[in-house]
VOGU-3710 file (C-alpha; in Angstrom, 3 decimals, decimal comma):
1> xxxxxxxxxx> 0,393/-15,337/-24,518  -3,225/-14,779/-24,538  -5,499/-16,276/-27,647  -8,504/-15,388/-29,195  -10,322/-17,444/-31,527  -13,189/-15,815/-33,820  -15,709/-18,282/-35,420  -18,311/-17,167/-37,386  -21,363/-18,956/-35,450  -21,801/-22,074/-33,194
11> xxxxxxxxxx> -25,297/-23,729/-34,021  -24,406/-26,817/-35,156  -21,387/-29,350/-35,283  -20,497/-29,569/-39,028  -16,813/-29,109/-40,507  -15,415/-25,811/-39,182  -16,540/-27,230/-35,643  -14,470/-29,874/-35,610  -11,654/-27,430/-36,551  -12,626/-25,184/-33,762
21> xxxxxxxxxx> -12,939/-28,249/-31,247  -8,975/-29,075/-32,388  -8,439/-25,527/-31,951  -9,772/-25,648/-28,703  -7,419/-28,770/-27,733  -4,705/-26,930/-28,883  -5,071/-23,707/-27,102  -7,214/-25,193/-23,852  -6,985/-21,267/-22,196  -8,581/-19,664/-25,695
31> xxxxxxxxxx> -11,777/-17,222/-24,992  -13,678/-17,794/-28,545  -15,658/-15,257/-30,154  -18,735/-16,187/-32,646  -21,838/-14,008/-34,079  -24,403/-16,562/-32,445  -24,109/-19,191/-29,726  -26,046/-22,260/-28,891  -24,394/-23,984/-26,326  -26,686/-27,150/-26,610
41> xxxxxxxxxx> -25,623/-27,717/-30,126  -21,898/-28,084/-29,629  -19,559/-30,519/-27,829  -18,314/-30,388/-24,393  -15,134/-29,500/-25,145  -16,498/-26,061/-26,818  -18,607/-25,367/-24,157  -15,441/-25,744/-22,063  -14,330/-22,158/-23,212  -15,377/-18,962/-22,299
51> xxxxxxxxxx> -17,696/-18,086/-25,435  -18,137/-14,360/-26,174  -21,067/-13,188/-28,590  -21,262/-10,056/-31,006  -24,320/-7,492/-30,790  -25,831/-10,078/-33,380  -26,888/-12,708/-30,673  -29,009/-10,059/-28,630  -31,270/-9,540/-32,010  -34,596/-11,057/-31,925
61> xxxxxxxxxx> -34,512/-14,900/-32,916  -30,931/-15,177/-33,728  -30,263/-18,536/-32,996  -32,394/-19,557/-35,745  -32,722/-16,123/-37,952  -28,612/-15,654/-37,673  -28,394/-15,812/-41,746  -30,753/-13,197/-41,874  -28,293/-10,901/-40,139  -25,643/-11,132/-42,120
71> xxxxxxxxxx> -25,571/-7,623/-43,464  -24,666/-6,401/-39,718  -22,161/-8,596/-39,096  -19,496/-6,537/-40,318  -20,399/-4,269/-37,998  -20,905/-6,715/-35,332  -17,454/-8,165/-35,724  -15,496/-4,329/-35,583  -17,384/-4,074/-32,249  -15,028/-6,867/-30,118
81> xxxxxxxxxx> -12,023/-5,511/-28,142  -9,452/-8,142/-28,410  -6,869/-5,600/-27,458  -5,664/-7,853/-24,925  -5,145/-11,060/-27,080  -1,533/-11,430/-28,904  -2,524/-13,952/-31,243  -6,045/-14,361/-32,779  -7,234/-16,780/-34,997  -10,283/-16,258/-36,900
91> xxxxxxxxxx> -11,932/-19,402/-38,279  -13,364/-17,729/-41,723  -16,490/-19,455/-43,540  -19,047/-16,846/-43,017  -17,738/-13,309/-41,478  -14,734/-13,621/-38,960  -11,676/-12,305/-40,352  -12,935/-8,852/-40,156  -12,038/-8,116/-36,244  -9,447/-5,150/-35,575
101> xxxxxxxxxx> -6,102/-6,538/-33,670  -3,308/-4,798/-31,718  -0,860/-3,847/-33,754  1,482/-6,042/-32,994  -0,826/-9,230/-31,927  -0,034/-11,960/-34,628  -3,649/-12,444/-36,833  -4,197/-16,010/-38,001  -6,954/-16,804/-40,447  -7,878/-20,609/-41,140
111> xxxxxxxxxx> -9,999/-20,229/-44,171  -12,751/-23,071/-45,074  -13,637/-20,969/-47,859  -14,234/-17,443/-48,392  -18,019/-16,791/-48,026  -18,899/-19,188/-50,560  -22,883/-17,249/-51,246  -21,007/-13,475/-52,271  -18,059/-15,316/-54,172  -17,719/-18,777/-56,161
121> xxxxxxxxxx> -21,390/-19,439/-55,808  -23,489/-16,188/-55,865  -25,366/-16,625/-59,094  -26,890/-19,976/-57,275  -27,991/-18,348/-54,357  -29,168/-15,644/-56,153  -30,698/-17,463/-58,890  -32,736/-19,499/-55,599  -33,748/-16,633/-53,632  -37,683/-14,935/-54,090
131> xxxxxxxxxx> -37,976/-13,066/-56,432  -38,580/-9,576/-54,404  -35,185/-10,336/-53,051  -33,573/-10,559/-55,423  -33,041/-6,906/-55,741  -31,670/-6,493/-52,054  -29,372/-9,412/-52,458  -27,474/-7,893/-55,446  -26,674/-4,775/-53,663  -26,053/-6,123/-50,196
141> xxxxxxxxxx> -23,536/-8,722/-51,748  -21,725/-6,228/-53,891  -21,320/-4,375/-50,661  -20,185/-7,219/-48,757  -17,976/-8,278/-51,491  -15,853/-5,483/-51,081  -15,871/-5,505/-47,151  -14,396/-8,984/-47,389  -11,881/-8,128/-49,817  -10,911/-5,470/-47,773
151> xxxxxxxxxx> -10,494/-6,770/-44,495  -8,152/-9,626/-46,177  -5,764/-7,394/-45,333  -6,020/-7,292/-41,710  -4,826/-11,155/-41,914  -1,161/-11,507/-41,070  -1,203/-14,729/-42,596  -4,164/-17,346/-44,350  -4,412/-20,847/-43,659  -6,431/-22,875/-46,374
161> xxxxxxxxxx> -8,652/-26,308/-45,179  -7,490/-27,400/-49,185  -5,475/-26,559/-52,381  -9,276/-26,050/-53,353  -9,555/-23,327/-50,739  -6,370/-21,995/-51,241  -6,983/-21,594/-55,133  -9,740/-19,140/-54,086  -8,333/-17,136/-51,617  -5,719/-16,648/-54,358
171> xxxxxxxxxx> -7,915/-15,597/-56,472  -10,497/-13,143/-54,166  -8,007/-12,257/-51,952  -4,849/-11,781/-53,751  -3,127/-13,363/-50,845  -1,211/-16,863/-50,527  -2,032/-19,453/-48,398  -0,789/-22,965/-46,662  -2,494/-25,665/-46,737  -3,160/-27,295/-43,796
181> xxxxxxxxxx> -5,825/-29,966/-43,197  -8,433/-29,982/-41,070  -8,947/-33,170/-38,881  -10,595/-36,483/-38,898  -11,433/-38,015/-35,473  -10,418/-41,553/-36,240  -10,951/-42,083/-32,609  -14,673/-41,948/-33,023  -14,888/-43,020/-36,764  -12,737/-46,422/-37,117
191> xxxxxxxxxx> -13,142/-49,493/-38,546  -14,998/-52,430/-36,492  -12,286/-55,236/-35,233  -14,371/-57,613/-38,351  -15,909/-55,429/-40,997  -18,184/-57,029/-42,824  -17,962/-57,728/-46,230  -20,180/-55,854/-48,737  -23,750/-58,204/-49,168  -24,377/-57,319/-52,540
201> xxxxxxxxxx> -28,120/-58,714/-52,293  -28,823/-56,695/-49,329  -26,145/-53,865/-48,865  -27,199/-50,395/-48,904  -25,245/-47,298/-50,234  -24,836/-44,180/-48,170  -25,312/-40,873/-48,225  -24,661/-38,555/-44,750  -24,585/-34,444/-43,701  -26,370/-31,577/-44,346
211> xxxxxxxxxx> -29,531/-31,774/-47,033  -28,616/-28,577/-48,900  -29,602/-27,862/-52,034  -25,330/-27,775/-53,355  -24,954/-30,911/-51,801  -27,051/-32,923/-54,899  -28,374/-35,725/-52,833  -31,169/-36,134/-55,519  -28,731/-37,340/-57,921  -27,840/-40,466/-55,410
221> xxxxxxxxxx> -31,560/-40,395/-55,307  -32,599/-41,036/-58,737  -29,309/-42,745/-59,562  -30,172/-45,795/-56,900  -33,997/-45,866/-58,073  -32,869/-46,153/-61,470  -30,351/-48,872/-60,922  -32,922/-50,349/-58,040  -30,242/-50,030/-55,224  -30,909/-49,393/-51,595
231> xxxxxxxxxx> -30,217/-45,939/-50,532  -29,994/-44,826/-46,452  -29,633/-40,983/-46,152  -28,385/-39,772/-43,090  -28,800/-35,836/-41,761  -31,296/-32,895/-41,984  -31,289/-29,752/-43,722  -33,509/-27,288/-45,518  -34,142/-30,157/-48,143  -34,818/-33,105/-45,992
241> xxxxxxxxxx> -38,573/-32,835/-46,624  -38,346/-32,103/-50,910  -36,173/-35,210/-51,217  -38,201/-37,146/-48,688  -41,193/-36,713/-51,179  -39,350/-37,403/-54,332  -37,940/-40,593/-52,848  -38,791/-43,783/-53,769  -39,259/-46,870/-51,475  -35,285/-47,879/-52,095
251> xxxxxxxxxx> -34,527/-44,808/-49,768  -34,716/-44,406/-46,395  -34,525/-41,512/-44,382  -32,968/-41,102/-41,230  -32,333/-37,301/-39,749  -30,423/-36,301/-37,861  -28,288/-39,238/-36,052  -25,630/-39,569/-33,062  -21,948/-40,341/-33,892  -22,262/-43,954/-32,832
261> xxxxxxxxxx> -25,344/-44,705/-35,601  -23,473/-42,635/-37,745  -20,284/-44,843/-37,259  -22,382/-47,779/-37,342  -23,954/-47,117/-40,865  -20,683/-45,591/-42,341  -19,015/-48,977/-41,386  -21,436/-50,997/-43,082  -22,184/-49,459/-46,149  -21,223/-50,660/-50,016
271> xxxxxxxxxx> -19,782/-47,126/-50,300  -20,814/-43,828/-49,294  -22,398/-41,432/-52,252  -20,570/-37,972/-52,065  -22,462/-36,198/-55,194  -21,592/-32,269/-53,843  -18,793/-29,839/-54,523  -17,297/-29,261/-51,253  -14,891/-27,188/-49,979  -12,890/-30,063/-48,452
281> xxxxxxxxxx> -15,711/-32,387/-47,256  -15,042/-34,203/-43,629  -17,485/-36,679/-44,585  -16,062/-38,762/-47,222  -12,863/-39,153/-45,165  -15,167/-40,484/-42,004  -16,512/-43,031/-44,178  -13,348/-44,039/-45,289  -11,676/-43,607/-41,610  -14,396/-46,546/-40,888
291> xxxxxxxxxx> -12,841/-48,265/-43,794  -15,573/-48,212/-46,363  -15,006/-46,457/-50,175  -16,455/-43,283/-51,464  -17,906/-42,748/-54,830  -17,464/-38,757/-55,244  -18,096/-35,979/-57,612  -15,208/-35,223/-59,073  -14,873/-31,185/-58,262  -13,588/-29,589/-55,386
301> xxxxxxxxxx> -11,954/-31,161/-51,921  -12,724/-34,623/-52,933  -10,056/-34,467/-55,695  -7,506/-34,048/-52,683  -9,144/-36,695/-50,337  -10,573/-39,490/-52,537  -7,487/-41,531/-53,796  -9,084/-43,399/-57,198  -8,790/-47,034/-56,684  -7,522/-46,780/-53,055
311> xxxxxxxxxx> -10,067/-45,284/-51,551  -12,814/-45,004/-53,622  -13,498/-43,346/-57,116  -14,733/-40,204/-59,012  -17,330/-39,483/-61,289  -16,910/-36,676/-63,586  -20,541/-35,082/-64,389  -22,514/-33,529/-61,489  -25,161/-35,699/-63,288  -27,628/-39,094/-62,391
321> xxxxxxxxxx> -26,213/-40,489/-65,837  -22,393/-40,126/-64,722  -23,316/-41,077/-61,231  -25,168/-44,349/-62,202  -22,400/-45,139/-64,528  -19,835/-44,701/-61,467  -21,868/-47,458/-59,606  -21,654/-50,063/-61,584  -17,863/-49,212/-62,467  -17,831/-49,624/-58,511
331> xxxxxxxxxx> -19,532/-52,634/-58,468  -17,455/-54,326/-61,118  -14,527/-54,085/-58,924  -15,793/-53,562/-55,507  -13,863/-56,706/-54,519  -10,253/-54,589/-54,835  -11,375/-51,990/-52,285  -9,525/-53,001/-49,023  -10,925/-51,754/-45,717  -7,930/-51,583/-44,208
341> xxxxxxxxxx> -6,020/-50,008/-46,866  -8,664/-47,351/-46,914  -8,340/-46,401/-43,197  -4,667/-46,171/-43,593  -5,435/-43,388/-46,366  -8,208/-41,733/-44,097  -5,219/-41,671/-41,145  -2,761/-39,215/-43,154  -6,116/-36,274/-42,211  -5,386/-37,603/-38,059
351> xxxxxxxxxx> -5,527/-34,696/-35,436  -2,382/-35,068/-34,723  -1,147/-34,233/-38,464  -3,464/-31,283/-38,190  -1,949/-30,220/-35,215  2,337/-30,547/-36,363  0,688/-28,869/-39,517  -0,862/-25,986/-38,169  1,892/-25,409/-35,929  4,579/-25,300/-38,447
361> xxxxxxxxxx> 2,429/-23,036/-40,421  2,320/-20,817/-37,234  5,664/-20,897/-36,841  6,507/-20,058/-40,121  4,404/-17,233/-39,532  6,016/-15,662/-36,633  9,391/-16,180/-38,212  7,922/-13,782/-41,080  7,172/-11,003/-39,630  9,560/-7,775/-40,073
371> xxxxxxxxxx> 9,442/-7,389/-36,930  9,402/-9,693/-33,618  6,468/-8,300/-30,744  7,862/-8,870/-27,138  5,443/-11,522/-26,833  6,841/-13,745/-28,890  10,052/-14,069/-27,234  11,744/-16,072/-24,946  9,434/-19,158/-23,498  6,759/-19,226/-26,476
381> xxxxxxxxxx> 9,085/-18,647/-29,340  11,167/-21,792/-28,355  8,043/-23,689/-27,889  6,846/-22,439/-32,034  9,842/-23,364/-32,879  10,281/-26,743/-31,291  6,777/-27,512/-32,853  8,351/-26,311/-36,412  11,557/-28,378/-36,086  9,385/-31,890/-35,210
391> xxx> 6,659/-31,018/-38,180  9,728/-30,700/-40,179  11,079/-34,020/-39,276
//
C-alpha cells in the first residue's frame, strides 16, 4: 500500500504539524505533499519524508508571500499525480482536500477546520483587510467558497480534530464526520518530578502561540494590568509588536521560544490565559500536560478540552470584564487545582489514543465502502482490522 499525505503548507510547527508529525510516525514510508515547504522550520521527523511541492512554491517569495497565493491553489493542488498512491490523506486547514485520486484509492481527510477566513470567520477578515481589497476579497472568496464545497465530495470519508470541527463540516459540507483527536506530546510537555506550588506574591500567568489578531491576547493584557498581575507572553505573530506597545510593565514579552523554555514556563505558571476561539487548541492541553490549569474562553475546542474544576475553568464573555472576573474566581480556589490530577486529564489527548483512534476511524472506513479495491485485501486489511478490534477494546 502506498500513502500520500497532502498538507496545506509546512512553514511553521503549530497544530496541524504535530498531526502531520503523528501522521508521519504512523505511515514512516508516506511521500507528503504541501503548497510551500521550508524544511528549516519543521522537525526532523518531517524532514524525514520525501516532501513534494505544488507549482505554488516555484512563485516568487513563497515561503513568506504563500497566503498571497491562495487564489491558485486550487489549481495548484489538481496539478499532483497521486495516481500511484491507494490511500491519501489530506490534512485540510487551508486548501488540501481538493487533489484528484484513483478511483479506487481510499481518500482520507483529517479536517482542523474548513478554511476558517471563506467560512465561520469571513466577515473578520474581511472587515480587517485595506480597504481597496476589500473588493477582490469578496469575489475571490465567493469563488473559493464554492470550490471547497465542491471538492468535499472527492473525500471518501472526514475526520474532525473536535465536535467543534465536526459541527462545521456538518454544516459547510453536508458531510459527517468522526471525531478523532489530535495529539499531545506528553513526552516533551510533562510535569517536573516537584512542581512547584503557585507563589501568589510572585507567580506569573501565561499566555503562549501565535499573536493573531483571533487569538485576543489583549484581553489577558488589560485584564492582568487591571488586576496588577504579572503576565509572560510567549510566541510571535503578526501582532507581537501592537501588543508589545500597548503593554504595560506587568508583561513581558518573550518570542518565539524552544520547547524546553516553553515547558519550563508552562510548568511554572499560576495558570495559562487561553482568551481565543480555537478550533481545538493544542496549547491549553500542553499546559495542562505539564500539570498547570487553564483559564479559557468559553467557545470553541476548549469546551471539549478544559474540564471546569479539574483542569481549569471557563469564562463566558470574549471580554477583559469576564476575563478579570475569571481570575479572581481562579484565585479564590486555586488551592483545589491538583497538578497531578490535571496531567492525568491532559493524558486521555496521548499519541497513542490518537493513533487506536485514527485507526479505527480508518478502518471503519474501508469496511464502508460498496466496494473492496484489491489493495485492501489480504495482508493490510487484517492489519486495519486488528487496529479496529484493539481501539474497540
Amino acid at each position: 500500500m502506498k500513502v500520500a499525505i497532502v498538507h496545506y503548507w509546512l512553514v511553521n510547527m503549530r497544530g496541524g504539524e504535530k498531526v502531520l508529525e503523528a501522521l508521519c510516525e504512523m505511515y514512516p514510508g508516506a511521500d507528503i505533499f504541501t503548497h510551500v515547504y521550508d524544511p528549516s522550520a519543521v522537525s526532523e521527523r518531517i524532514r524525514s519524508h520525501r516532501v513534494r511541492t505544488t507549482m505554488i512554491a516555484r512563485l516568487p517569495f513563497a515561503r513568506r508571500l504563500y497566503q498571497a497565493y491562495l487564489p491558485l491553489m486550487p489549481l495548484a493542488l489538481e496539478q499532483l499525480d497521486l495516481r500511484e498512491y491507494d490511500l491519501v490523506i489530506s490534512s485540510e486547514s487551508g486548501p488540501a482536500k481538493g487533489v484528484l485520486t484513483r478511483p479506487d484509492a481510499l481518500h482520507v481527510c483529517y479536517c482542523h477546520t474548513p478554511m476558517r477566513y471563506i467560512w465561520n470567520m469571513y466577515l473578520d477578515y474581511k472587515s480587517g483587510a485595506p480597504r481597496l481589497l476589500r473588493g477582490p476579497i469578496l469575489y475571490l472568496a465567493h469563488r473559493l467558497r464554492n470550490w471547497d464545497y465542491s471538492t468535499a465530495a472527492r473525500v471518501d470519508y472526514f475526520m474532525a480534530n473536535s465536535h467543534n470541527v465536526a459541527e462545521r463540516i456538518s454544516k459547510y459540507y453536508r458531510r459527517p464526520a468522526a471525531v478523532v483527536y489530535p495529539p499531545v506530546d506528553l513526552e516533551t510537555f510533562a510535569p517536573p518530578a516537584e512542581a512547584p506550588p503557585a507563589d501568589k506574591a510572585d507567580g506569573f500567568y501565561l499566555c503562549a502561540g501565535q499573536l493573531l489578531r483571533y487569538k485576543r491576547v489583549d484581553l489577558a493584557i488589560e485584564a492582568c494590568r487591571a488586576l496588577g498581575r504579572r503576565l509572560v507572553v510567549l510566541g510571535a505573530g503578526s501582532e507581537y509588536e501592537a501588543l508589545r506597545r500597548s503593554a504595560g510593565p506587568e508583561v513581558e514579552f518573550l518570542g518565539r521560544v524552544d520547547d524546553a523554555t516553553l515547558r519550563s514556563y508552562y510548568a511554572r505558571c499560576r495558570a495559562l490565559l487561553f482568551t481565543g476561539e480555537e478550533d481545538f487548541g493544542i496549547v491549553p492541553l500542553e499546559a495542562m500536560a505539564c500539570g498547570r490549569p487553564v483559564i479559557a474562553y468559553g467557545r470553541g475546542g476548549a469546551l471539549e478540552t478544559v474540564a471546569p474544576g479539574i483542569s481549569g475553568l471557563h469564562f463566558p464573555e470574549q471580554t477583559t470584564a469576564s476575563l478579570q472576573k475569571a481570575i479572581l474566581r481562579f484565585e479564590a480556589q486555586e488551592h483545589i487545582f491538583d497538578p497531578a490530577t490535571i496531567a492525568a486529564h491532559a493524558g486521555k489527548f496521548s499519541k497513542a489514543a490518537f493513533r487506536r483512534a485514527f485507526q479505527a476511524s480508518l478502518a471503519h472506513a474501508e469496511e464502508s465502502r460498496p466496494f473492496k479495491p484489491s489493495w485492501m485485501q489480504g495482508r493490510f486489511a487484517a492489519e486495519y482490522r486488528a487496529g479496529h478490534m484493539e481501539a474497540a477494546e
